[in-house]
RODO-2510 file (C-alpha; in nm, 4 decimals, decimal comma):
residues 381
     n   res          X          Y          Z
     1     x    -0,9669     0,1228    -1,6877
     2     x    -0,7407     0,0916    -2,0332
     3     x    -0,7905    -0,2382    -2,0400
     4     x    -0,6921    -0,3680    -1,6978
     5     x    -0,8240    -0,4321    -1,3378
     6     x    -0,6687    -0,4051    -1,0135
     7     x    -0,7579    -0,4641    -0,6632
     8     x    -0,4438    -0,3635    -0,3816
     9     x    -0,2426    -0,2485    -0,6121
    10     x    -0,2182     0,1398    -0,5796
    11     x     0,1468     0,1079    -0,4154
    12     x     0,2604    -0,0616    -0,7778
    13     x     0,0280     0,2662    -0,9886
    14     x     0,1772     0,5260    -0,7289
    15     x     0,5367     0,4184    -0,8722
    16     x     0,4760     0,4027    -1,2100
    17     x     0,3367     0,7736    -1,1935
    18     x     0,6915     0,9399    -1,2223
    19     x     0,7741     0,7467    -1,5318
    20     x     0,4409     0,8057    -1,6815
    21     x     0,4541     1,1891    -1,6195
    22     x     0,7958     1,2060    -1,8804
    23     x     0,6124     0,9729    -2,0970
    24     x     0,3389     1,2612    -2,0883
    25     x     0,6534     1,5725    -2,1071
    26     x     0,7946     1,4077    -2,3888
    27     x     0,4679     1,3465    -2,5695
    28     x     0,3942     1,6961    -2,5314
    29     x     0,7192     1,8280    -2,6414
    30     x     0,6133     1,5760    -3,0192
    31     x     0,3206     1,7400    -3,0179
    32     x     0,4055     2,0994    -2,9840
    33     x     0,6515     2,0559    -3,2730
    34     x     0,4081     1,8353    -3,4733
    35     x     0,1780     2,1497    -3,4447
    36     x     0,4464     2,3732    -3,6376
    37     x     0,4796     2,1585    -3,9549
    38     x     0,1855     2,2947    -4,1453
    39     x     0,2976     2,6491    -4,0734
    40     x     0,6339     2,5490    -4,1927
    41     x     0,4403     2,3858    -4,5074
    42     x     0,2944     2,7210    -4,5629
    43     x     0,6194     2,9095    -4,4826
    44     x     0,8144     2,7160    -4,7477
    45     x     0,5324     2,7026    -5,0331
    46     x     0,5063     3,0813    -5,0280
    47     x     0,9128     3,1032    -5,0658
    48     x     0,9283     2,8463    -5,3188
    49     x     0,6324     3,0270    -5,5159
    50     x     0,8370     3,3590    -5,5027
    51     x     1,2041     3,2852    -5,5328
    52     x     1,1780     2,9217    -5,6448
    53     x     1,4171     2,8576    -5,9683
    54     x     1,0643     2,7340    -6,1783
    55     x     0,6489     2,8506    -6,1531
    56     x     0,4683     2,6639    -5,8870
    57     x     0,7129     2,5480    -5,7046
    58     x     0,5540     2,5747    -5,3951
    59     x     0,2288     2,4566    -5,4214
    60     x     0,2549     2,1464    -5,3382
    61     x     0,3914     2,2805    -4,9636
    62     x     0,0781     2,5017    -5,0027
    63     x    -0,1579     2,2478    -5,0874
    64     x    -0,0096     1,9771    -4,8067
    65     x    -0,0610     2,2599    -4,4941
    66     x    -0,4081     2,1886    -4,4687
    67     x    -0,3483     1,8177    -4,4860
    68     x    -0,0889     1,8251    -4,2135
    69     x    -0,3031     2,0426    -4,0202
    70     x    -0,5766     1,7935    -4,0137
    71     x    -0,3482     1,4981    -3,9133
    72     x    -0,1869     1,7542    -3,6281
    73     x    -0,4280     2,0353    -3,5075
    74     x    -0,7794     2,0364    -3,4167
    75     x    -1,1003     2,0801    -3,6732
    76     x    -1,0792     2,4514    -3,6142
    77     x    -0,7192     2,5250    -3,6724
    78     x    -0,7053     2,3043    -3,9753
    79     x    -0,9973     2,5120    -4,0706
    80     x    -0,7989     2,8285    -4,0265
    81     x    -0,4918     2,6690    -4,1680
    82     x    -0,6728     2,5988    -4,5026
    83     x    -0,7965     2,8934    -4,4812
    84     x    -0,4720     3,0603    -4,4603
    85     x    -0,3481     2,8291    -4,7484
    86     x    -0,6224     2,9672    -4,9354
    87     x    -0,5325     3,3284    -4,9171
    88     x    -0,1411     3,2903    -4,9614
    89     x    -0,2471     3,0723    -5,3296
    90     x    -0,4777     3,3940    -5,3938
    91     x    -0,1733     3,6602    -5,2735
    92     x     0,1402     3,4392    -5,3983
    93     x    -0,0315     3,4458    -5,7587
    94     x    -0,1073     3,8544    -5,7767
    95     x     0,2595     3,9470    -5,6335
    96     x     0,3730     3,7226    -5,9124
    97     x     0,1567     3,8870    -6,1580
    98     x     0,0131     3,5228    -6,3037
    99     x    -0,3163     3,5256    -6,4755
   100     x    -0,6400     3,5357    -6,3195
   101     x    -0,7156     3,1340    -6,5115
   102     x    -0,3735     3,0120    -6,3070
   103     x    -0,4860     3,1937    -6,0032
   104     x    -0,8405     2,9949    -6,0024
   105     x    -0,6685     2,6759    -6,1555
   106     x    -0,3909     2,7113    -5,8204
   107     x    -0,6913     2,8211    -5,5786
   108     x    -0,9249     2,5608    -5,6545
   109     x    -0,6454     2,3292    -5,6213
   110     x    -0,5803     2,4147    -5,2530
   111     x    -0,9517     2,4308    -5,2177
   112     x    -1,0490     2,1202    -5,2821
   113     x    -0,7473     1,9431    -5,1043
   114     x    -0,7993     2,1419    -4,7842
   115     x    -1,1859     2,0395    -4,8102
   116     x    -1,1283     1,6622    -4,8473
   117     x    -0,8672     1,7023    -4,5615
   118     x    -1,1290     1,9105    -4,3228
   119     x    -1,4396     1,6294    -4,4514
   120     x    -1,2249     1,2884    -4,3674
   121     x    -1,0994     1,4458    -4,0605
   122     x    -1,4433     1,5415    -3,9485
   123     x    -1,5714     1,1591    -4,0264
   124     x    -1,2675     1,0450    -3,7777
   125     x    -1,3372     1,3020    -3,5176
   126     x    -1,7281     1,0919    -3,5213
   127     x    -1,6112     0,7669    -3,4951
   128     x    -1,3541     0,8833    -3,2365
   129     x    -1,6537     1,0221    -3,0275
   130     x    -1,8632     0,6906    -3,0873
   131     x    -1,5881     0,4495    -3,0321
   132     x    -1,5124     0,6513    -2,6931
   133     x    -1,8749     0,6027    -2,6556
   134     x    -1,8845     0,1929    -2,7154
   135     x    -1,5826     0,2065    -2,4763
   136     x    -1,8019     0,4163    -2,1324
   137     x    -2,0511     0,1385    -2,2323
   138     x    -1,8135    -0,1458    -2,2040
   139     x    -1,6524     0,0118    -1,8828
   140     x    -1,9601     0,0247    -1,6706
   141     x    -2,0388    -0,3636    -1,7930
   142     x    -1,7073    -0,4430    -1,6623
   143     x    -1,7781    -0,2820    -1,3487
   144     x    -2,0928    -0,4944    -1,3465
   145     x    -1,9622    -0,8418    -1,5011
   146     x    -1,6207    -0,8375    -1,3375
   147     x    -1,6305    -0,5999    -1,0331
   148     x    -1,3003    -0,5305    -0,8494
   149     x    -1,3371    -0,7537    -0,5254
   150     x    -1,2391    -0,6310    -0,2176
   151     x    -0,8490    -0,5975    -0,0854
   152     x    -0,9582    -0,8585     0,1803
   153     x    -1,2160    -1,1193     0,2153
   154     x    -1,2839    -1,2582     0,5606
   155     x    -0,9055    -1,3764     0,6760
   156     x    -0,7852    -1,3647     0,3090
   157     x    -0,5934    -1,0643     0,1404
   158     x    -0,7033    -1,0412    -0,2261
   159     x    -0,5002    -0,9382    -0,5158
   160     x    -0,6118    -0,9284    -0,8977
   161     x    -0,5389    -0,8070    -1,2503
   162     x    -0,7162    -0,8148    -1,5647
   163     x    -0,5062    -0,7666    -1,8745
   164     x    -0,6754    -0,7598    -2,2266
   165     x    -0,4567    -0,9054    -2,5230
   166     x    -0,5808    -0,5795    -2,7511
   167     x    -0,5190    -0,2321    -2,5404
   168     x    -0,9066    -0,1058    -2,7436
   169     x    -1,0672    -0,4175    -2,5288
   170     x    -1,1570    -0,3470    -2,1957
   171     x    -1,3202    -0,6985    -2,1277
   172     x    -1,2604    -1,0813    -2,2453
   173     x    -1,3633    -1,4534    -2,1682
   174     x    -1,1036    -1,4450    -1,8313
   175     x    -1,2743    -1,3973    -1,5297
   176     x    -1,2409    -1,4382    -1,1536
   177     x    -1,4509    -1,3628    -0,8510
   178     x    -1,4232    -1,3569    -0,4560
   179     x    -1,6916    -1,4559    -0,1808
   180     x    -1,7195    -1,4464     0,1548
   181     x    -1,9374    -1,7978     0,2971
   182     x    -2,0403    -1,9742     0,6285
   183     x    -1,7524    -2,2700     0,4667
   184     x    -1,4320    -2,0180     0,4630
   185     x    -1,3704    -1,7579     0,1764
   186     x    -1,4768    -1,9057    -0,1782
   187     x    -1,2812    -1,7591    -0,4934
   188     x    -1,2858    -1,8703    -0,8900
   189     x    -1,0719    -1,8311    -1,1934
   190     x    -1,1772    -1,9589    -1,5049
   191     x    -1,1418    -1,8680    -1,8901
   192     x    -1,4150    -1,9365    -2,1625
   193     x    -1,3407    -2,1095    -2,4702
   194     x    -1,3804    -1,8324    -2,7259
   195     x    -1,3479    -1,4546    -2,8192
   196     x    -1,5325    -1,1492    -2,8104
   197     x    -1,8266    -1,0407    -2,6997
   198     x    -1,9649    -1,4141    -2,7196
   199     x    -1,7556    -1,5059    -2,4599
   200     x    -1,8306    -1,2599    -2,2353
   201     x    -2,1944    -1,3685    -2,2151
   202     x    -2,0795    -1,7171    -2,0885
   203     x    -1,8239    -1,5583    -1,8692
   204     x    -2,1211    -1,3555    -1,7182
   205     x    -2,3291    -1,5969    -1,6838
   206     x    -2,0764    -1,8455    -1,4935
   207     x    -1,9895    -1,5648    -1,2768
   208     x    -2,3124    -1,4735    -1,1990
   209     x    -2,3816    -1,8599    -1,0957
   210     x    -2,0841    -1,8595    -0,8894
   211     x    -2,1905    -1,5459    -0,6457
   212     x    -2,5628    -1,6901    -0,6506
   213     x    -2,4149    -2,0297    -0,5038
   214     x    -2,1210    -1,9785    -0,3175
   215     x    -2,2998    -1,8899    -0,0169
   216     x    -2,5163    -2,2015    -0,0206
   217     x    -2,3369    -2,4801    -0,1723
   218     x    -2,2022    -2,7286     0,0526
   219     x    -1,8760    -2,7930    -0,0682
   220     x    -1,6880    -2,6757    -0,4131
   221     x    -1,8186    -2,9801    -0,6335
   222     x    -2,1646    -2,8672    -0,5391
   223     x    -2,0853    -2,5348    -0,6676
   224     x    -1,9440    -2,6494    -0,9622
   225     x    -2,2856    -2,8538    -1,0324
   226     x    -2,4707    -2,5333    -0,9907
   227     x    -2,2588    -2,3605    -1,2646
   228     x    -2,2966    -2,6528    -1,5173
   229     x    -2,6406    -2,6157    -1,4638
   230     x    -2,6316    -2,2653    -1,5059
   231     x    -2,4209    -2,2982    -1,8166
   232     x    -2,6459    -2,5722    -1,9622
   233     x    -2,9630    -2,3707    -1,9526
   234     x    -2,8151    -2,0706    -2,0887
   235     x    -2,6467    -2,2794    -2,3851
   236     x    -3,0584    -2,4424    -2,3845
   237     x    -3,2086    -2,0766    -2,3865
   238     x    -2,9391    -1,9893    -2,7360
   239     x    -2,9973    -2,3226    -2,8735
   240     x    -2,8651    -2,2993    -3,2476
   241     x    -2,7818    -1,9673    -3,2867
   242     x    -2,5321    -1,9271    -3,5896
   243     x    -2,3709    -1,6344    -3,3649
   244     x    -2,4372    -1,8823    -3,0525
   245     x    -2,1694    -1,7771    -2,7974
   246     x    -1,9250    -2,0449    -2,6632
   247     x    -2,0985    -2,2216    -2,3978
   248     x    -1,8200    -2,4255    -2,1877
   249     x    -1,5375    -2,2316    -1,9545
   250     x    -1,2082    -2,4005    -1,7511
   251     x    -1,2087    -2,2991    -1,4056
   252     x    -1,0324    -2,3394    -1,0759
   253     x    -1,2777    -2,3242    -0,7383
   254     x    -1,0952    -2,2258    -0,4338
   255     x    -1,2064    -2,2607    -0,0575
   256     x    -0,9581    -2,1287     0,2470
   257     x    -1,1014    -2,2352     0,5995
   258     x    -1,1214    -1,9601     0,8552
   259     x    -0,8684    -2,1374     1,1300
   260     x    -0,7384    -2,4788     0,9768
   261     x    -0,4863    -2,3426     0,7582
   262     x    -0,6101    -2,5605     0,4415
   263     x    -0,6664    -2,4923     0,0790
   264     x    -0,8961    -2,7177    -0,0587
   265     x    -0,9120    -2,6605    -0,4605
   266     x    -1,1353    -2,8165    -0,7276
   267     x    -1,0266    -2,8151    -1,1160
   268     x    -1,2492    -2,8069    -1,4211
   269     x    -0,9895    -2,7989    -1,7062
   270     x    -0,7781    -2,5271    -1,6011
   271     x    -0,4093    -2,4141    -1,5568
   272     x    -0,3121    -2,5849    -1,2203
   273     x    -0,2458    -2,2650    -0,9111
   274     x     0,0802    -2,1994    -0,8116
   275     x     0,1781    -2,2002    -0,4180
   276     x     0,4187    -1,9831    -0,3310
   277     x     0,5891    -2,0730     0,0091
   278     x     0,9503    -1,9283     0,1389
   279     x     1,0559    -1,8556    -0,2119
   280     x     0,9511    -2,2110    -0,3324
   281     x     0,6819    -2,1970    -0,6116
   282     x     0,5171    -2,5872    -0,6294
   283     x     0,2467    -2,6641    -0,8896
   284     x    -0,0653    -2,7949    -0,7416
   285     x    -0,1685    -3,0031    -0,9876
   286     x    -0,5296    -3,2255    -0,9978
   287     x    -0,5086    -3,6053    -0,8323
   288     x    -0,8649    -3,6260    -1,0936
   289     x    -0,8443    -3,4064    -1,3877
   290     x    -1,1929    -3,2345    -1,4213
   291     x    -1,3792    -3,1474    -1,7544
   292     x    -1,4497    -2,7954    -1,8045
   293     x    -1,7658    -2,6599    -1,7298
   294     x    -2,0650    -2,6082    -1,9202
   295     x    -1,9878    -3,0054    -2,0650
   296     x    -2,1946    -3,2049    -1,8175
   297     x    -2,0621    -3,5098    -1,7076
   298     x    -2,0436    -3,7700    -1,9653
   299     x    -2,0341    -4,1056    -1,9064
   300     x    -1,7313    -4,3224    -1,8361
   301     x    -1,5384    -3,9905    -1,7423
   302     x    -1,4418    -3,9859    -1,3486
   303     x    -1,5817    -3,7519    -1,1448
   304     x    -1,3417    -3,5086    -1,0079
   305     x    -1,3199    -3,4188    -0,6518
   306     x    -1,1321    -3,1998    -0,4449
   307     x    -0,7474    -3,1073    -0,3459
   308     x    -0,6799    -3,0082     0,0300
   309     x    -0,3459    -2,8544     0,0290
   310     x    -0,1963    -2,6882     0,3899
   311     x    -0,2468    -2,2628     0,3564
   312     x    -0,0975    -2,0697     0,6308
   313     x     0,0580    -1,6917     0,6893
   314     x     0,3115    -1,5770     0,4497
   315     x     0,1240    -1,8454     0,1739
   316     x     0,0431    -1,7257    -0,1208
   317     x    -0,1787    -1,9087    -0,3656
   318     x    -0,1741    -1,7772    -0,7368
   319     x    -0,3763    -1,8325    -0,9593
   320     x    -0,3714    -1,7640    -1,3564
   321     x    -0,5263    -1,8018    -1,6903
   322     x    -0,3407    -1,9275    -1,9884
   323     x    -0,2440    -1,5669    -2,0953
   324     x     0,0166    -1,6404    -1,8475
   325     x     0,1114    -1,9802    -1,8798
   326     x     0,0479    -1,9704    -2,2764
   327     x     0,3233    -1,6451    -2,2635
   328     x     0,5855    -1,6821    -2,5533
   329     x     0,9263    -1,5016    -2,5731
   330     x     1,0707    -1,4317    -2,8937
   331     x     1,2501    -1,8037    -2,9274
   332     x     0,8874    -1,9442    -2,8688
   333     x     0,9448    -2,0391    -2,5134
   334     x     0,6389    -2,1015    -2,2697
   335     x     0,6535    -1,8721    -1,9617
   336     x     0,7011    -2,0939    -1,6149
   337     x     0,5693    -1,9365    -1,3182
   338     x     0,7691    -2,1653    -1,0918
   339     x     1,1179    -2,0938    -1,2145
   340     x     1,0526    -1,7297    -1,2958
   341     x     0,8639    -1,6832    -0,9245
   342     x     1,1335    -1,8709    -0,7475
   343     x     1,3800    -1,7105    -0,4777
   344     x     1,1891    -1,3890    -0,4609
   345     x     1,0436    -1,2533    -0,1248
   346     x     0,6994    -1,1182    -0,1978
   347     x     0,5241    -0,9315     0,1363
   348     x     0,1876    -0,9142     0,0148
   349     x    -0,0455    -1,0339    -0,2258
   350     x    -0,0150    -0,7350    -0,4425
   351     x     0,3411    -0,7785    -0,4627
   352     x     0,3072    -1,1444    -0,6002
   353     x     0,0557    -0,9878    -0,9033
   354     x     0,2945    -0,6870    -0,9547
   355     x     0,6039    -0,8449    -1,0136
   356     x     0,4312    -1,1589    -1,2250
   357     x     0,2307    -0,8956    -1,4879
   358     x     0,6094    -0,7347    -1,4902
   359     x     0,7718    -1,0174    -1,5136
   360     x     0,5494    -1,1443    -1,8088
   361     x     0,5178    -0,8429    -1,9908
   362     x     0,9418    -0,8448    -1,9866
   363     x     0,8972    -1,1786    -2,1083
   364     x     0,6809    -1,1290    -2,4451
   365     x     0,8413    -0,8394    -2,4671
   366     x     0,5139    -0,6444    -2,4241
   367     x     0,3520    -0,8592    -2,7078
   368     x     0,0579    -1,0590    -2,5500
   369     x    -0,1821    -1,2669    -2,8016
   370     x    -0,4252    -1,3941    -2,4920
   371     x    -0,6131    -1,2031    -2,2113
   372     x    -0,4220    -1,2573    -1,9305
   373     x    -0,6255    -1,2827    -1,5349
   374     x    -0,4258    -1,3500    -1,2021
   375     x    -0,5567    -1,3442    -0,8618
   376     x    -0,4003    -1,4211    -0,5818
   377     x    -0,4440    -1,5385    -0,2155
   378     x    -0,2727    -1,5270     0,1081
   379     x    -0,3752    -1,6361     0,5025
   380     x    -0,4165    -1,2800     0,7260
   381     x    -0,4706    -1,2643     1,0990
***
């Protein structure tokens, strides 16, 4: 998954694959002439050794084949090409009639830097096959922590993306998940406070409460009970831990009726979502700012409630985490959805998620410090 998820986006991969086949050509062409440099090594120490103005020229060029062969080649052919190296030291040094103490003194030379080459590339080659290892691991917990939701829910066409800040991390504290329920089609975006694997655990766990409720909870502040609670007893069941993952997340809820052509929304701390109407992006903020869950509700603080905002064909609702709105360009400037949305004409949902992960990644420049999760939402007959 190299570090991403999609849902209704294969148009957007489909168009990319031209570009990333001469991406593949010209890394092929680097490689194939990559893979000549320890011959050349080779080629030139022998020279130098024989017609080189002073003794030994060339073996340093004969000593650094095997090295470049084990940056270049695989295990066996830097085996063979310090083998090689080997032999040439051993020829090289009778054709030159030197004596049989130089001969060792220049062999032993080539053997032991060839060896040290051929041991630290094995021990890379291992952690290479372990690391790729970790990764099939983390790639089937994705798949069972964040699964891909369907292209369309009920009357609602789905789009997401998952981005990772660090291209070796398949998996953060963003989330997001869909659901189908007797009160309209039910969907979530939230971020964890935190890194790492820690955050992941509370990013499971909230998910987890979300698909477990959103079937049975009345109305989207009754859901978001059922995740505090979730959150509290799994912050109860860690208690103290000194490696005690973070144990509070921001999140959006989301309900679309089947026929009234509302949105009704309910905030917990997070980035407000973005409506997207006739090339006009508007801000949907809070009228009672939430607290995050996983906090409780302490007292004094209001209760927040929910945000019924009209949703009909050719809508889109968008949704992000703070990799998006936290998105710097090189002067420092935040990234704003609703100027750099504005005046475009997006047909589907896809489209909208597309152009925005573009848009961003032209942005930063393709330098992202923060996992970055859209989804986004639009009426279907």
């Amino acid at each position: 998954m190299a570090g991403e998820v999609r849902a209704g986006g294969r148009g957007a991969g489909a168009r990319r694959g031209g570009a990333g086949g001469s991406v593949a050509k010209a890394r092929g062409g680097w490689a194939g002439l990559l893979s000549m440099v320890p011959v050349l090594l080779l080629i030139g120490g022998v020279v130098l050794d024989v017609f080189g103005p002073v003794p030994y020229a060339g073996l340093p060029l004969l000593s650094a084949g095997p090295l470049a062969a084990c940056m270049v080649l695989t295990f066996r052919s830097a085996a063979v090409t310090a083998i090689a190296a080997c032999v040439l030291v051993v020829c090289v040094d009778v054709l030159v009639n030197r004596p049989l103490t130089a001969l060792v003194v220049n062999l032993l030379d080539v053997a032991v830097i060839s060896a040290i080459a051929l041991w630290l590339k094995w021990v890379v080659q291992r952690q290479g096959q372990r690391f790729a290892a970790v990764r099939a691991v983390a790639e089937v917990a994705q798949r069972a922590v964040l699964p891909l939701p369907p292209a369309r829910v009920g009357a609602v066409s789905v789009a997401t993306r998952y981005e990772c800040a660090h291209a070796e991390a398949l998996i953060g504290g963003d989330f997001y998940a869909v659901r189908s329920s007797p009160y309209g089609v039910r969907a979530l975006i939230g971020d964890v406070r935190g890194k790492g694997l820690p955050a992941v655990s509370t990013m499971a766990v909230a998910t987890s409460a979300f698909r477990e409720a959103a079937e049975q909870a009345a109305t989207l502040r009754e859901l978001a009970e059922h995740m505090d609670q979730a959150l509290a007893r799994f912050a109860a069941d860690v208690g103290d831990q000194p490696d005690a993952p973070e144990q509070f997340a921001t999140a959006v809820l989301v309900e679309v009726g089947e026929e009234e052509g509302r949105v009704r929304l309910h905030h917990r701390g997070h980035p407000p979502p973005y409506l997207i109407r006739r090339g006009r992006v508007t801000s949907l903020e809070p009228s009672v700012p939430g607290l995050p869950l996983g906090l409780g509700m302490p007292e004094g603080v209001g209760v927040s409630g929910c945000d019924t905002f009209p949703f009909h064909q050719g809508d889109y609702l968008l949704l992000v985490t703070d990799g998006v709105t936290e998105a710097r360009d090189r002067h420092g400037t935040y990234y704003e959805p609703r100027t750099r949305l504005a005046d475009r004409d997006f047909r589907t949902a896809s489209e909208v998620v597309e152009t925005l992960v573009a848009d961003v990644t032209d942005w930063t420049g393709g330098r992202r410090h923060d996992d970055m999760a859209i989804l986004a939402l639009t009426p279907v007959r």
